[in-house]
C-alpha positions in Angstrom: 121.3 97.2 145.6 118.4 94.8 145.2 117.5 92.2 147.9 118.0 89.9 145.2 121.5 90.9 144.3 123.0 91.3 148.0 121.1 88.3 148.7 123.7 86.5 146.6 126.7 88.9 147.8 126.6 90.9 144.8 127.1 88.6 142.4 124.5 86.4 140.6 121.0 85.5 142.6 120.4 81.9 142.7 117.5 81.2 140.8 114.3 79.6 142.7 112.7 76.6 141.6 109.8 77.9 141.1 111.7 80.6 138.9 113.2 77.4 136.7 109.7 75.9 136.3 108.8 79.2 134.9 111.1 78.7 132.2 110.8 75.6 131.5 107.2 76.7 130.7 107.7 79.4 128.6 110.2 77.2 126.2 107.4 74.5 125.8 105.2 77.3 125.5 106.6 78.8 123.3 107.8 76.5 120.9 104.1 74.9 120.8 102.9 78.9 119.7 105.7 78.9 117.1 104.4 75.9 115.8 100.9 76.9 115.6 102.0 80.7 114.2 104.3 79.3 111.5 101.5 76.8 110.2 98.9 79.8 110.3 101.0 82.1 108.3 101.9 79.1 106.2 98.6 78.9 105.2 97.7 82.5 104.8 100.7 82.8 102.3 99.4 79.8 100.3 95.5 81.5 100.1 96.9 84.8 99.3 99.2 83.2 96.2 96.6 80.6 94.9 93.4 82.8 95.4 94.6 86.1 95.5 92.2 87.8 92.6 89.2 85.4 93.8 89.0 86.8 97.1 89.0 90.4 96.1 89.8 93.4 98.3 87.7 92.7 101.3 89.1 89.5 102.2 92.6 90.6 101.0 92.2 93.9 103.8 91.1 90.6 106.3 94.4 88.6 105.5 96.3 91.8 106.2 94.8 91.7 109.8 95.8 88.3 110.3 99.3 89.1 109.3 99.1 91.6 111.8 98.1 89.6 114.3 100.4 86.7 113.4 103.3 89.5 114.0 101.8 90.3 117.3 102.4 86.5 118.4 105.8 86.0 116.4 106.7 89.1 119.5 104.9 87.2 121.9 107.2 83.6 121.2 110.3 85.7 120.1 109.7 87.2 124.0 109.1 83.5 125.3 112.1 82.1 124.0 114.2 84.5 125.1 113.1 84.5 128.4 113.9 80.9 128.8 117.6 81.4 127.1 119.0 84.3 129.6 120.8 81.7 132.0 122.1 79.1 129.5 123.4 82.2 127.5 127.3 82.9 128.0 128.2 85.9 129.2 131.3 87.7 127.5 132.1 91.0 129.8 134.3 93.7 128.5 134.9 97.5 128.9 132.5 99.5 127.3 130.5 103.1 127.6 127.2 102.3 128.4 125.6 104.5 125.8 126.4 102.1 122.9 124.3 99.4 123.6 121.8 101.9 124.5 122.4 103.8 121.0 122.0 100.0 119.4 118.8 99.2 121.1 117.5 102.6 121.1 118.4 102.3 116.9 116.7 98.3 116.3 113.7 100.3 117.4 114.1 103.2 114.9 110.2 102.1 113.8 108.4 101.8 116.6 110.2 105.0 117.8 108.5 107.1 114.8 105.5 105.9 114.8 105.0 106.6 118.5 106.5 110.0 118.1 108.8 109.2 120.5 112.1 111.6 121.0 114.8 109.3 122.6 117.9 111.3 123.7 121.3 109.5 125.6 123.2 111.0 127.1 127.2 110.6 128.3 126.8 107.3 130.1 129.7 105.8 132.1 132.0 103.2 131.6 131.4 99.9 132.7 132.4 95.9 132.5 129.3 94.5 131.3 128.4 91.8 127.6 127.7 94.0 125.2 124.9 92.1 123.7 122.8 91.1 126.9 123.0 94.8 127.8 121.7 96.0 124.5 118.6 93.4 125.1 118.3 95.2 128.8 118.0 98.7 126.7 115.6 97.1 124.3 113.2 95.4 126.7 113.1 98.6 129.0 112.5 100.8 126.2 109.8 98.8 124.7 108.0 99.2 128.5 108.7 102.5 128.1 106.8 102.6 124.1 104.1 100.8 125.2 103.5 102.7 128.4 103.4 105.9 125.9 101.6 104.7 123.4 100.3 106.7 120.5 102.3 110.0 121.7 104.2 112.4 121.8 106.5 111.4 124.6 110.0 111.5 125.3 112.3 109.2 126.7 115.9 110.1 127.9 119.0 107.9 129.3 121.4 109.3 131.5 123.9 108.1 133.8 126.6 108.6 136.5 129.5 106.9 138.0 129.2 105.9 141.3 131.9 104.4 144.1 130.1 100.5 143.3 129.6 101.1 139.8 127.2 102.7 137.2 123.6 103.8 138.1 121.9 104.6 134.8 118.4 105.6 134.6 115.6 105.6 131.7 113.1 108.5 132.4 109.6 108.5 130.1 106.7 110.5 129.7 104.3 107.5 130.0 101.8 107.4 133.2 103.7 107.1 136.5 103.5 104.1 138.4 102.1 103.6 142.4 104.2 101.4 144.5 102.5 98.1 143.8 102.7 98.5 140.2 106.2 99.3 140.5 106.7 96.1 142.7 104.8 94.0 140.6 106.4 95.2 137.1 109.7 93.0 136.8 107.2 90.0 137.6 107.6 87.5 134.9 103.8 88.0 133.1 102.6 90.7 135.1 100.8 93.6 133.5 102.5 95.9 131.5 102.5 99.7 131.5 101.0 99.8 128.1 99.4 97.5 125.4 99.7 96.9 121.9 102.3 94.9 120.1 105.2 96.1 121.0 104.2 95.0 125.0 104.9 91.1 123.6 104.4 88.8 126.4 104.4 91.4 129.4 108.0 89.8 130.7 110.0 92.5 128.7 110.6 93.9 132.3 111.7 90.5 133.7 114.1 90.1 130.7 115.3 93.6 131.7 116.0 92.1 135.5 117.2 89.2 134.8 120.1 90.8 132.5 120.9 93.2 135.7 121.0 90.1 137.7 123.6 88.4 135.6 125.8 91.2 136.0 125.8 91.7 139.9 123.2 94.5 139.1 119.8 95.9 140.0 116.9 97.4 138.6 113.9 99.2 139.4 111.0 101.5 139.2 111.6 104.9 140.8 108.1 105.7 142.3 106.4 109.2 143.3 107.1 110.9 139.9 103.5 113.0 138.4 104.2 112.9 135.2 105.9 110.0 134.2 108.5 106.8 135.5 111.8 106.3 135.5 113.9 103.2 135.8 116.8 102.7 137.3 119.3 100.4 136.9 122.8 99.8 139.1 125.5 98.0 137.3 128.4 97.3 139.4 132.2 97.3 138.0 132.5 93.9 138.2 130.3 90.8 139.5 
């Protein structure tokens, strides 16, 4: 188990101040962005409507780039905000097999998936005492890492699991570059690099979202180092925080 989790006896780490201030930021952050995006596409939707056969297809094909990169920042606040959110957010723990909320994640990202020509196979996970919803969002955020680190493909990512005496260890293996140690140390870091670029990395704290969600549960997570071609993280879940 993490530092961070025996730290706090197994159960849920105390967060730092410095960790709330980091928070607080990315809410006022973010909600300033989502101001500013909303306003922009706003107006982008009002030129295309009132102008649309004026501007002709030059400047139409431009508007479609902005879209795109109004999308890109939509990710980036969607990221923001729900960064901020994980500790006010209830949890509601139940029995479950782990491989649903991985099918459900692995399944909101059907599209991004495809276009990365990305096989994803799960395997027979165990059963654990975990919410549902926060550990699809763990699943999400650590397969996104694991699209952007892959980028434009082929690659292949696979889930498996096993019980252990203090719980469930589950690991996500992809083909994306492998990692040294201090890229591994540094990757759960709220805003540190991530593996890859593009859209889909958001706001580079998919990683820290991932942690945090293991946190809540008693749990850890990491980046298994010394692999040659490709990561893998791991994640403990104990049966019960």
């Amino acid at each position: 188990m993490s530092p961070r989790a025996a730290a706090a006896g197994g159960g849920r780490p105390a967060r730092s101040a410095d960790e709330r201030l980091l928070d607080a930021f990315a809410a006022r952050a973010a909600h300033a962005l989502g101001a500013g995006v909303s306003i922009t596409a706003g107006y982008v939707a009002l030129l295309r409507e009132r102008a649309a056969v004026e501007l002709g297809p030059q400047a139409r094909s431009a508007l479609e780039g902005v879209d795109g990169g109004i999308d890109r920042l939509r990710v980036f606040v969607d990221d923001l905000l729900e960064l901020a959110a994980l500790d006010p957010t209830p949890m509601h723990r139940g029995p479950l097999r782990a491989d649903a909320p991985a099918r459900a994640a692995a399944e909101g990202l059907e599209g991004p998936i495809a276009d990365a020509r990305v096989t994803v196979e799960i395997g027979a996970l165990p059963d654990i005492v975990a919410d549902p919803d926060l550990l699809e969002r763990m699943f999400h955020h650590i397969l996104r890492g694991a699209l952007a680190a892959i980028a434009a493909g082929p690659g292949r990512i696979e889930i498996s699991g096993v019980r252990r005496s203090a719980g469930a260890r589950i690991e996500i293996a992809d083909s994306g570059p492998p990692l040294d140690q201090h890229a591994a140390a540094a990757l759960f870091e709220p805003f540190s690099t991530p593996r890859g670029a593009g859209p889909i990395a958001g706001a580079g704290v998919s990683m820290a979202i991932a942690r945090r969600i293991a946190d809540r549960h008693g749990g850890s997570v990491w980046a298994h180092t010394g692999r040659r071609d490709g990561c893998t993280i791991v994640v403990l879940l104990p049966e019960r925080a």
